[in-house]
Every structure is written in C-alpha cells, then in structure tokens.
N, C-alpha and C positions, 0 to 999 in steps of 0.2 A: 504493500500500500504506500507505505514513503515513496518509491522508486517510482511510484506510478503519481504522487504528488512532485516528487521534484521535478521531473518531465513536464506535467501541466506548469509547473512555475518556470521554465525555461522556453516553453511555448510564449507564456506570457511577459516576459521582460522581453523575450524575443521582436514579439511583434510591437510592444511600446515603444523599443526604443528605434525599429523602424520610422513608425510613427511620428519620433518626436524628432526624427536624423531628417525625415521630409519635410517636416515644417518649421527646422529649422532653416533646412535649404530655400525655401519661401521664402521663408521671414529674409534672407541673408539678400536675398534677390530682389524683392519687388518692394521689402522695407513695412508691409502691411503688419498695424498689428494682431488681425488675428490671428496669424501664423506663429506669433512671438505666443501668446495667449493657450496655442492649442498644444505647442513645445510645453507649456508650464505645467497644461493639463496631464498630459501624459507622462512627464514627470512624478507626480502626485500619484498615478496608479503604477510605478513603477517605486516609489517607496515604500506603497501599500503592500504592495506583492513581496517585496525586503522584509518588511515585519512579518510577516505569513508565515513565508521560509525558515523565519528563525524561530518561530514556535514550533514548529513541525518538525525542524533537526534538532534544537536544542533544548534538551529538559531543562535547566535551570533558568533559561529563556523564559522560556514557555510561562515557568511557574508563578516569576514575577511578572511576567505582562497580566497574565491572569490576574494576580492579586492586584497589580495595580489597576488593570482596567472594573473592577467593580469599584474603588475606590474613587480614581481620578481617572478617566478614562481621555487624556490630552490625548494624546497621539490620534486616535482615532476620532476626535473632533475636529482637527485641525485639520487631519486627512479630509474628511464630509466638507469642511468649511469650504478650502481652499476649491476643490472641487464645484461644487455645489457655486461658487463667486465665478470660476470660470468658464462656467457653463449660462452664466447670467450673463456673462459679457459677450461668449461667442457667439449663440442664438439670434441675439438683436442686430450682431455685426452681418451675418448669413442672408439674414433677410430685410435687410433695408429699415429695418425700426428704431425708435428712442430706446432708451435703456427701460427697465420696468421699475420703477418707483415698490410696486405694490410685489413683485415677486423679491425685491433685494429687503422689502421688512420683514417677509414673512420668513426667508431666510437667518434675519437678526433676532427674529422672534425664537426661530429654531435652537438656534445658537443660547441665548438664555436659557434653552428648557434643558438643554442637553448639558449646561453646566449645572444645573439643580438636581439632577438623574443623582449624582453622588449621596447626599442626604435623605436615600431611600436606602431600608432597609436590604441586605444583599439578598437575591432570591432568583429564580427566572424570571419574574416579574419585571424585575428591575433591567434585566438584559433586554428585555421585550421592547417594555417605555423607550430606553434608548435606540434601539436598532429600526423600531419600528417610523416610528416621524419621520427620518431620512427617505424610507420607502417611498410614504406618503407626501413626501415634496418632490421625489421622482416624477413619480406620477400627476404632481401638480403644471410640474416643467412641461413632460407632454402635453398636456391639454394643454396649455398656453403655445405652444408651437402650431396646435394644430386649430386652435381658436385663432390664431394671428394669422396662420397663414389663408383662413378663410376673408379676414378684413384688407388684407392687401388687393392693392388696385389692379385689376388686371391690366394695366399698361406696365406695370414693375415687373411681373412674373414672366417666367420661361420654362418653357415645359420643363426640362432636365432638372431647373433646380427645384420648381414644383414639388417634382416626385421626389427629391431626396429632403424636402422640408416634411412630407407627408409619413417617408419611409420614419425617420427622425422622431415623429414627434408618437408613429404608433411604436415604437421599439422603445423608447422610455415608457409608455403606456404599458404595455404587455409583459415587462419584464420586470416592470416597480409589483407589479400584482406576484407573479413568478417569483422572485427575491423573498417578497413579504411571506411569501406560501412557505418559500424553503425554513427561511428563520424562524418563524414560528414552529414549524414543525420539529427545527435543531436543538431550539431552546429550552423546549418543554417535554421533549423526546429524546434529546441525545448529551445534552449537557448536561454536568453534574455541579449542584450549587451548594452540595451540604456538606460530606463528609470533606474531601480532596477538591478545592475549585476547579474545575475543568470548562473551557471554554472551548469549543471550535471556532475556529475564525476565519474560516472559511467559507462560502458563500460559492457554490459551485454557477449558479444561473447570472450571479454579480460577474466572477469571469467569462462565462461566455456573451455579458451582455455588450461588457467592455472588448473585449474583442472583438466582436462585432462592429462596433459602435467604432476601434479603431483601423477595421479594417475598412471601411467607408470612409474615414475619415484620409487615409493612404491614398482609395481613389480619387476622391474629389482632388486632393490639392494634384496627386500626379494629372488630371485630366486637365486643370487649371497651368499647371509649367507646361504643358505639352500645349496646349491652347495659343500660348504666349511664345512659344516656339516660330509658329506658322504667322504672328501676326502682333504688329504692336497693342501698346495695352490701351484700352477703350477711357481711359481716363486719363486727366493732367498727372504729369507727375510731381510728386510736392517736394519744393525745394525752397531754399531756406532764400529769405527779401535780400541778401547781397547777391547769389546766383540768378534771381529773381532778374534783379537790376542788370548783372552782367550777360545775361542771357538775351539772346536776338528773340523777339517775339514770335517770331514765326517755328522756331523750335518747342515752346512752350505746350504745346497740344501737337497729339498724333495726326497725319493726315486721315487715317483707317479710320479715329476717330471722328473730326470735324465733317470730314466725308459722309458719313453714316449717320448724323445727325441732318445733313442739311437732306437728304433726302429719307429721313425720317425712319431708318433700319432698325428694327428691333436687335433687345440682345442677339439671341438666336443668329438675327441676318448679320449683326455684324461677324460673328465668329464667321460663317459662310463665306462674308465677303472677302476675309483676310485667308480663308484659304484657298476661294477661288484665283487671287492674284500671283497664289503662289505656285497657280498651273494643275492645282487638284483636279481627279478626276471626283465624279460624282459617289460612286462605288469609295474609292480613299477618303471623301467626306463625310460619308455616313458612318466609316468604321472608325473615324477620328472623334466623332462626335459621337458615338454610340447610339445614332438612329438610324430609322429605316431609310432603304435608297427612296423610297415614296415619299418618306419627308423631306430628306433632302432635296429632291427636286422639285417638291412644293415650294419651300424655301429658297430656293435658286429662280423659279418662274417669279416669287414675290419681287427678287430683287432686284430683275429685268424688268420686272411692271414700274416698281417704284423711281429707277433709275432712267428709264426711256428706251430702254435697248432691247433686242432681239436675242440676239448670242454673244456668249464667254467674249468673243475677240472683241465685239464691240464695247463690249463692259470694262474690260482692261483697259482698251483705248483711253475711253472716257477715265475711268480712273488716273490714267497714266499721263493724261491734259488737265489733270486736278492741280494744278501748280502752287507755285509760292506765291500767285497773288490772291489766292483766298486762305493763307495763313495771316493777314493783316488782321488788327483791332476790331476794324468796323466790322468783319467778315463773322467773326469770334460773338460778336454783340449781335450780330443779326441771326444767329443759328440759335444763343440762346434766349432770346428775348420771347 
C-alpha cells in the first residue's frame, strides 16, 4: 500500500510541477499575471502533497502532525487559504470580470471559522467542522463560475473558452460533493480519535480533482503559447511611460490586432486570421485550434464577408496593403471610439 501511495504522490508532484514549469514559461513570456498566479497555485498543491508524503513515510511525522493538526491545525489552513485566494483571482482574470467582493468575504468568513475549529473538543466531529466548509466553498466557486458565465455578454464569449469556463465550473461542482462524500465517510469510518490519534490525510477524489483541474490547466496555457506562435498578440502590450514616450506610435498596437478590430473580427476570427496569413491550410487550422474543419470554414467565409474578399490570396493582399499609415493616433481613436 505505501509503494502504491508513493507512486500516486510522484504522479502528483509530477504533473504540478509541469504545471507550474508552463506557467511559469507564460508568465516569463507575455508578463500576464495570471500565469505568475497559477505558478503560485500549483505551488500550494505541491507543498500539500510534501506534507502527505511525510505522514505516510514517517511515523514520528505523522504522529505530531496529527496531534498538532486537532490542536492548531496552521498548515493546512494556510494551504485552503492560499488556495482558495488564488482561485479568487484566477477565475475573474479567465473570464473578463471585476474581482468578487462577496466570494473574497465569505472566504474571510471561512478563515475565522476554521481558526475557532481548535476550541472544540477533539472528536471526529471536530475533523468534520473543519474539513467540511472548505468542500462547501468549493462548490460555492462552481456555481459562481457557472452563474457568471451565464451573465457575460455574448459579444465577450468564444466558443473554446465557453466550454472550458462551463467544463471548470461543473468539475468544482461535482467533485466538492465527491471530496465531501469521501471525508465524511474517512472520518467517521476510518479515522481513529480516541485511543492513538490517527488521521488520514489523504483525500483520494481531492487528487484526482486536482489533477484534473491541472491537466486542463497544461492545455489551455500550451494552446494559448502555441496561438501566439502563428500570430501576434490581440492586445497592447504594457510598457512602462518612459518606453511609452521612447516608443514610435505606430509600434504600440499589433497590426493583427488594429486590423481585426476595424473590420470588426471576433476573438475566434482573429486567431483565424493570424493563421490564415501564415499560409495555413484549413484542415492545419482546425487541428491548431481544436475544431471542426466545418467550423473553420465557417469562420474563414465570416472573414471574407467581413473583410470584402473572395479568397485567401485576396485577403492576404488586403492585409498585406494594411500599412503604417493606419498605425497613426487618429486611426487608433477611430477603431476605438
């Protein structure tokens, strides 16, 4: 049974610190901080999964984490905390929203309750109170993902990231219930609170949730550097008021970008657009973007309707006569106005 837990905990630091080695390569690349944000998060389950370990190889470990976890259980609040704050920040970043006022109280709310847990008597009871609330703010996070992403305006949305704010928000939903099912069951079933304290600390559905959760997270950012590969980035880049000033205006914004706003391209078409100019076949676009060739070429007719053209050569053209003199001021004020 150890050999077959230390395997799972090598699976698991395995794939985090993939995780955290690609968003760090983001963050290092394009300077966003959610990328800086989701490195911290998977950080955070890779110290968690360190404590794990050491109860699981080490008896003398073990025995004071135990005793100290019904006492003062730090560590593993600080783990929820930290957690649980950068999951509050990455969400609202994902999807184009303010931060949430009302999910970052009830989180603070959390956090008092879970430091008063000590001044219960020790029991399963008391492992319960604690373990349990965290489930229940899981599951609060889904439903506000998927509550939010029904109010967002359908001019903000794109199919691709649609589905993966929908996938997101039911995989918190499905597995806070899962998690809570297992602990409950561990606690009042498998732990011992009387004679020898014994805890498990282990949460078998919490690993596969997180796994999960970071192996989505792998694809999105790889499908996002690979995006940015074939096409510059759809926004300004931010750069500090002396490079500002040193800077020729007409570098300030991408062409790919300014382009794609004056003829009014959806997300969607601008990624299209940027790989149609780099000679993509249609069949290569679909498997770049992981849709169907029907969509693609839905979204390719869009972009010849919108743009005035017939076929690829002429779309090039036209792009390719997009010059420096719609990278001026006036050009800039009149796309965004």
């Amino acid at each position: 049974m150890l050999v077959l837990l230390n395997v799972i905990n090598i699976i698991l630091v395995s794939v985090f610190c993939i995780a955290f080695a690609v968003s760090m390569v983001d963050y290092l690349i394009f300077k966003k901080k959610l990328f800086g944000i989701l490195a911290i998060l998977f950080v955070l389950f890779e110290l968690d999964v360190a404590v794990i370990s050491l109860t699981e190889n080490v008896p003398w470990f073990k025995r004071i984490y135990d005793e100290t976890f019904l006492s003062v259980p730090t560590w593993k609040t600080l783990i929820y905390t930290g957690i649980f704050m950068a999951l509050l920040v990455v969400v609202p970043k994902i999807m184009g929203m303010q931060y949430s006022r009302f999910m970052f109280t009830i989180l603070g709310v959390l956090v008092l309750y879970l430091l008063f847990i000590p001044v219960i008597p020790d029991s399963a009871m008391k492992a319960w109170l604690y373990y349990e609330p965290n489930q229940l703010f899981m599951l609060l996070i889904g439903i506000w993902i998927l509550v939010s992403d029904r109010k967002m305006a359908p001019t903000f949305k794109d199919e691709r990231i649609e589905s993966m704010i929908r996938f997101g928000g039911w995989l918190f939903i499905i597995f806070a219930i899962a998690i809570f099912a297992e602990d409950t069951y561990v606690i009042f079933f498998v732990d011992d609170y009387k004679n020898t304290v014994y805890i498990n600390n282990r949460s078998v559905t919490e690993d596969l949730f997180r796994i999960i959760l970071s192996v989505n997270v792998i694809r999105a950012e790889y499908m996002y550097l690979n995006m940015h590969m074939y096409a510059d980035l759809f926004e300004p880049k931010s750069v500090s008021n002396d490079e500002a000033a040193a800077e020729p205006e007409e570098r300030r914004y991408s062409k790919l970008f300014l382009y794609s706003k004056e003829h009014q391209l959806t997300v969607r078409e601008q990624e299209i657009l940027g790989l149609l100019i780099t000679g993509k076949k249609t069949q290569e676009i679909a498997d770049t973007l992981q849709i169907s060739i029907g969509t693609a070429k839905t979204h390719i007719h869009n972009i010849f309707a919108k743009v005035g053209v017939s076929r690829r050569t002429l779309l090039i053209k036209n792009y390719d006569d997009y010059t420096a003199e719609e990278f001026t001021l006036k050009k800039i004020n009149e796309i965004f106005s």
